[in-house]
C-alpha atoms as a printed R data frame, in Angstrom:
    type eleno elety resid chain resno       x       y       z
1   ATOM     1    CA   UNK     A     1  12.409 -13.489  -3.849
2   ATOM     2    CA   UNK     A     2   9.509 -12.474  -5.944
3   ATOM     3    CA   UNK     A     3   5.968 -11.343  -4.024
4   ATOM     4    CA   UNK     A     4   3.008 -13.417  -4.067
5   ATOM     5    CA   UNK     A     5  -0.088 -11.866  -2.761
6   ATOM     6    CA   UNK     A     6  -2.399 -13.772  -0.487
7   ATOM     7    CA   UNK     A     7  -6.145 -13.020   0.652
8   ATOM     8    CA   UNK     A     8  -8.129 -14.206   3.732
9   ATOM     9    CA   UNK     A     9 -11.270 -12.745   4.328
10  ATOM    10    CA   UNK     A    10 -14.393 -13.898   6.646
11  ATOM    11    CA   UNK     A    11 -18.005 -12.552   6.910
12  ATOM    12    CA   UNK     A    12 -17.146  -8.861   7.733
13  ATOM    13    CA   UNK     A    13 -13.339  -8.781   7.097
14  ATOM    14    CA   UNK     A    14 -11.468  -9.277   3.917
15  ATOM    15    CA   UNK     A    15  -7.144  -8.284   3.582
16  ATOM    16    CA   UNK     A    16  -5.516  -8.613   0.860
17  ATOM    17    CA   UNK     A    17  -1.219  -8.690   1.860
18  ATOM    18    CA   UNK     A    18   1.978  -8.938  -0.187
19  ATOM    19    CA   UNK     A    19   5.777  -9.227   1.486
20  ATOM    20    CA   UNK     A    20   9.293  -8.658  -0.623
21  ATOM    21    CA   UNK     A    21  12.814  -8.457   0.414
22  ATOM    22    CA   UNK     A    22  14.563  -5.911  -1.361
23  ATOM    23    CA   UNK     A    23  17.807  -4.711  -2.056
24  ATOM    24    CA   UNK     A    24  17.588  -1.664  -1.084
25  ATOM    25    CA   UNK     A    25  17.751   0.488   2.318
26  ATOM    26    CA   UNK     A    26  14.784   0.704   4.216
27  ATOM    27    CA   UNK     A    27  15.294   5.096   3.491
28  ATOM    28    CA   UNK     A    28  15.741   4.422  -0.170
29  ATOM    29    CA   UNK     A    29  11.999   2.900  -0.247
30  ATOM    30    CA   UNK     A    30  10.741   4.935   2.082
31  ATOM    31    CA   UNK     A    31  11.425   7.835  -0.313
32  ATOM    32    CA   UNK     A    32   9.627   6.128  -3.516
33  ATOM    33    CA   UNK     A    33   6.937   5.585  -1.093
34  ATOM    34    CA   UNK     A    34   6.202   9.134  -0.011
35  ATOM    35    CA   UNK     A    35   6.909  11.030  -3.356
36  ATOM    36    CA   UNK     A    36   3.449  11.087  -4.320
37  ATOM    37    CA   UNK     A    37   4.196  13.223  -7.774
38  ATOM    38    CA   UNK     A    38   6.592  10.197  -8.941
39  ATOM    39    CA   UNK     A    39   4.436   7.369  -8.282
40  ATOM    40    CA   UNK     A    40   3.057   6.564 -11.509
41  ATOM    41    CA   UNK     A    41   6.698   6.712 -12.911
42  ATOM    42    CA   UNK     A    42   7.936   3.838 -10.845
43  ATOM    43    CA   UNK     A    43   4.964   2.279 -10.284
44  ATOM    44    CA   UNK     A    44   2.702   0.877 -12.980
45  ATOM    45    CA   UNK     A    45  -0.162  -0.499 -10.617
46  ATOM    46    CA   UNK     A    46  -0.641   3.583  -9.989
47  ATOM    47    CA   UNK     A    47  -2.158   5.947 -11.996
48  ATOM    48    CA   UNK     A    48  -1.526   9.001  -9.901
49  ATOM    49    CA   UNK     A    49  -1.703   9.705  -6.426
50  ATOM    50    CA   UNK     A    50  -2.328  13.470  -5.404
51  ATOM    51    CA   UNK     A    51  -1.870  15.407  -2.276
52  ATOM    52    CA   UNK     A    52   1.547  15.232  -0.350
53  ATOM    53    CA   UNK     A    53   2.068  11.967   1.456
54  ATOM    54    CA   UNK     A    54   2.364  13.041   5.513
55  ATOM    55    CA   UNK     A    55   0.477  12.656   8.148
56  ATOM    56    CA   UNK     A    56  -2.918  13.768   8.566
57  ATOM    57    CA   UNK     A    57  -3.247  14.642   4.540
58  ATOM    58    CA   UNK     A    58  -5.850  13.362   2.515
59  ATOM    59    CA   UNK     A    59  -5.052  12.397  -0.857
60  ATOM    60    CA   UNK     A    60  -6.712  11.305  -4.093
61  ATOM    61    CA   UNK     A    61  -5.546   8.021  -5.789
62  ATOM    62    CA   UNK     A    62  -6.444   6.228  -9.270
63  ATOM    63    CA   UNK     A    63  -5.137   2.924 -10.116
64  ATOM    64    CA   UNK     A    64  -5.486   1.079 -12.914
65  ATOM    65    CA   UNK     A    65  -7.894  -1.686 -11.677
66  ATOM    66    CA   UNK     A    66 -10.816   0.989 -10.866
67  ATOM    67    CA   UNK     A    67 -10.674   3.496 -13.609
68  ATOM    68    CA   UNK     A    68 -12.395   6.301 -13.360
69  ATOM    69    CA   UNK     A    69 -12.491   6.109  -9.666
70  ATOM    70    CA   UNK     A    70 -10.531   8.257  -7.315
71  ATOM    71    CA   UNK     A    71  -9.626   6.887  -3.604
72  ATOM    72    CA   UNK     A    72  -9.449   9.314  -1.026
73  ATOM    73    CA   UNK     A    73  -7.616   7.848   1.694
74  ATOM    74    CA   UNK     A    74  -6.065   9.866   4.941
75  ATOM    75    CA   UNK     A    75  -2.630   9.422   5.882
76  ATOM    76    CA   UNK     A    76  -3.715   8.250   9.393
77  ATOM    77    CA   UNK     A    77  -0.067   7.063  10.918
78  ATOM    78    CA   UNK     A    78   3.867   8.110   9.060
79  ATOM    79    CA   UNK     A    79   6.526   6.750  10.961
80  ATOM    80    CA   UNK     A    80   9.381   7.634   9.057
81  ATOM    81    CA   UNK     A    81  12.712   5.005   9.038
82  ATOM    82    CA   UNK     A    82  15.415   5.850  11.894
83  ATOM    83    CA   UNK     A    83  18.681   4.981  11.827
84  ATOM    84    CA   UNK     A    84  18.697   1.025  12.435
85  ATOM    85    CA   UNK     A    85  15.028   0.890  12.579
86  ATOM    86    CA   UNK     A    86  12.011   0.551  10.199
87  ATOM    87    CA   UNK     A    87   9.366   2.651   9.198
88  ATOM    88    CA   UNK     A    88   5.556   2.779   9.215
89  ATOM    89    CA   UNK     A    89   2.722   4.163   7.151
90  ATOM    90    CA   UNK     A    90  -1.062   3.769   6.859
91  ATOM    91    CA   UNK     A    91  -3.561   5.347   5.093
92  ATOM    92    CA   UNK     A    92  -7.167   4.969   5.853
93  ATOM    93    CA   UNK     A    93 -10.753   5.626   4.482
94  ATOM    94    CA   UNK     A    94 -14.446   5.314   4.823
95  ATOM    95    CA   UNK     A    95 -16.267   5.084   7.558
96  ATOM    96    CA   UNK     A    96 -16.656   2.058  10.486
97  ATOM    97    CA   UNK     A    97 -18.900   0.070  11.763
98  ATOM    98    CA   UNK     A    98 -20.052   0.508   8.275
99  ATOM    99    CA   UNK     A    99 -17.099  -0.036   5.757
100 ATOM   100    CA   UNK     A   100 -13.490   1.223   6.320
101 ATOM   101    CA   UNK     A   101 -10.784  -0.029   4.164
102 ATOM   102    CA   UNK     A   102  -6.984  -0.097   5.760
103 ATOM   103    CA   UNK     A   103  -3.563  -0.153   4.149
104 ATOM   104    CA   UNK     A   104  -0.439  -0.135   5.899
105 ATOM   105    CA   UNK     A   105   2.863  -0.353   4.677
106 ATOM   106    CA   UNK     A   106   5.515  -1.458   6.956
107 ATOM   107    CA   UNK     A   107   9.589  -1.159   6.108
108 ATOM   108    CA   UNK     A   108  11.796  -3.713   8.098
109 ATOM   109    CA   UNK     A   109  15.355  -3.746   8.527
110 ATOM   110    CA   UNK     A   110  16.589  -6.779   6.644
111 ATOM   111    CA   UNK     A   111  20.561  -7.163   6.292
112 ATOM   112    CA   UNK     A   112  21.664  -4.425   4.169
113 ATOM   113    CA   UNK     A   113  18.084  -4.259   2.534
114 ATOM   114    CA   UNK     A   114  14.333  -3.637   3.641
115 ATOM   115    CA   UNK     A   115  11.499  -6.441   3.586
116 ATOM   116    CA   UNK     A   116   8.577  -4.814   2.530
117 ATOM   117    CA   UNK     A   117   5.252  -5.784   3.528
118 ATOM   118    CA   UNK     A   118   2.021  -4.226   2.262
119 ATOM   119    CA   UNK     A   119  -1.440  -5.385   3.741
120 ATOM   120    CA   UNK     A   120  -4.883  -3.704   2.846
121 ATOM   121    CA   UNK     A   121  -7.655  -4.781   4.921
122 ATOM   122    CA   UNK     A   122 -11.695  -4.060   4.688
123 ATOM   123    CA   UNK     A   123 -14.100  -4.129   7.524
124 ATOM   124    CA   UNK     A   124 -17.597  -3.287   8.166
125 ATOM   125    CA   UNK     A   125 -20.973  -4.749   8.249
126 ATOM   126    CA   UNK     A   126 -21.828  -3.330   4.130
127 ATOM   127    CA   UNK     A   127 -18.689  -6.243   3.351
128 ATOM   128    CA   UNK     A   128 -20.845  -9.138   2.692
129 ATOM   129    CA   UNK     A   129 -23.031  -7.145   0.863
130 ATOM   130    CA   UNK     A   130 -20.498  -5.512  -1.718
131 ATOM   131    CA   UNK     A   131 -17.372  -7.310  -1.526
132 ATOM   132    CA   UNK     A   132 -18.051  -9.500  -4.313
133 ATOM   133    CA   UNK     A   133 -18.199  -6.483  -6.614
134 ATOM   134    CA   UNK     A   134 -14.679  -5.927  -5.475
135 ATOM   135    CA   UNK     A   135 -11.748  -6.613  -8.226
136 ATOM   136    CA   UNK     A   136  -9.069  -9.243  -6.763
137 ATOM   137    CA   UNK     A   137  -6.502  -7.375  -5.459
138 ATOM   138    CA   UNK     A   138  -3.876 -10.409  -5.698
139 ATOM   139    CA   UNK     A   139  -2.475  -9.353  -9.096
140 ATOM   140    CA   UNK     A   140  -2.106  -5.492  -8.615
141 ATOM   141    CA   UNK     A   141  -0.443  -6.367  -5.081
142 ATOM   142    CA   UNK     A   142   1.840  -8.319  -6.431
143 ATOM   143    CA   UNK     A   143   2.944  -5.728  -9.448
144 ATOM   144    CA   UNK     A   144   2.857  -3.107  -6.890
145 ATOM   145    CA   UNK     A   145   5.922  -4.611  -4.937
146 ATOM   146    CA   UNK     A   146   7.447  -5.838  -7.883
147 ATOM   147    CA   UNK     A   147   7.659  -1.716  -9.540
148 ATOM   148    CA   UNK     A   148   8.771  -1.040  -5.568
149 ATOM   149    CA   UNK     A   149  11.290  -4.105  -5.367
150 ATOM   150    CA   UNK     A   150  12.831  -3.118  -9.176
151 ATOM   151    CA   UNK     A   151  12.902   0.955  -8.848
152 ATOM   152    CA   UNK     A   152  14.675   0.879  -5.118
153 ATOM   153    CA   UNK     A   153  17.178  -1.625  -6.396
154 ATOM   154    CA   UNK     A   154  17.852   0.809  -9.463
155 ATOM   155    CA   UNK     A   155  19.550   3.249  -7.704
């Protein structure tokens, strides 16, 4: 099954989400997912992500659609995959009521695989005002799984 992004979005909320099944053990993409040093060879919708991915750390991440930017989300929640189980992650930054921007990554159990699911979400009252100066994220979602989703099932 191949990923294809969606977006809903209302006055002062805006999510961008993308869902893959993968071949793959839910530890197997748990591990691409929290090696921040080999990101950007796996993963062409990353540049490079700095920082070690646990919780509570703050890292520093360029992507191709924003270059020259850097990201500096917190690792605000790392749940780790259990035997039988799935695994959590979400990293978080800016600052609410007045713009905060949320992405969670959530590993579940699927047969012998993992479905994937990937959502970012943006909230605050500065939305309306700046969100269309914000790229579509539908595209780089969708390569984002796809690198994940082709690199797990390599191994």
């Amino acid at each position: 099954m191949n990923a294809t992004a969606t977006k809903t979005e209302s006055t002062f909320r805006m999510a961008y989400s993308v869902r893959v099944s993968i071949a793959a053990a839910p530890d197997r993409v748990w591990t691409l997912l929290t090696d921040a040093a080999r990101f950007p060879s796996w993963n062409t919708a990353v540049t490079s992500i700095e920082g070690e991915i646990a919780l509570g750390q703050r890292l520093t991440v360029r992507v191709p659609l924003a270059p020259g930017r850097a990201f500096r989300p917190r690792v605000i929640a790392f749940q780790p995959p259990a035997a039988g189980s799935g695994a959590t992650m979400v990293w978080s930054d800016g600052m609410a009521p007045m713009f905060k921007g949320t992405r969670t990554f959530t590993l579940e159990p699927e047969g012998s695989g993992t479905a994937f699911t990937m959502v970012e979400e943006f909230k605050g009252v500065m939305l309306p005002m700046i969100k269309g100066s914000l790229p579509d994220f539908r595209a780089a979602f969708d390569e984002y799984a796809a690198c994940l989703k082709r690199a797990a099932e390599a191994s």
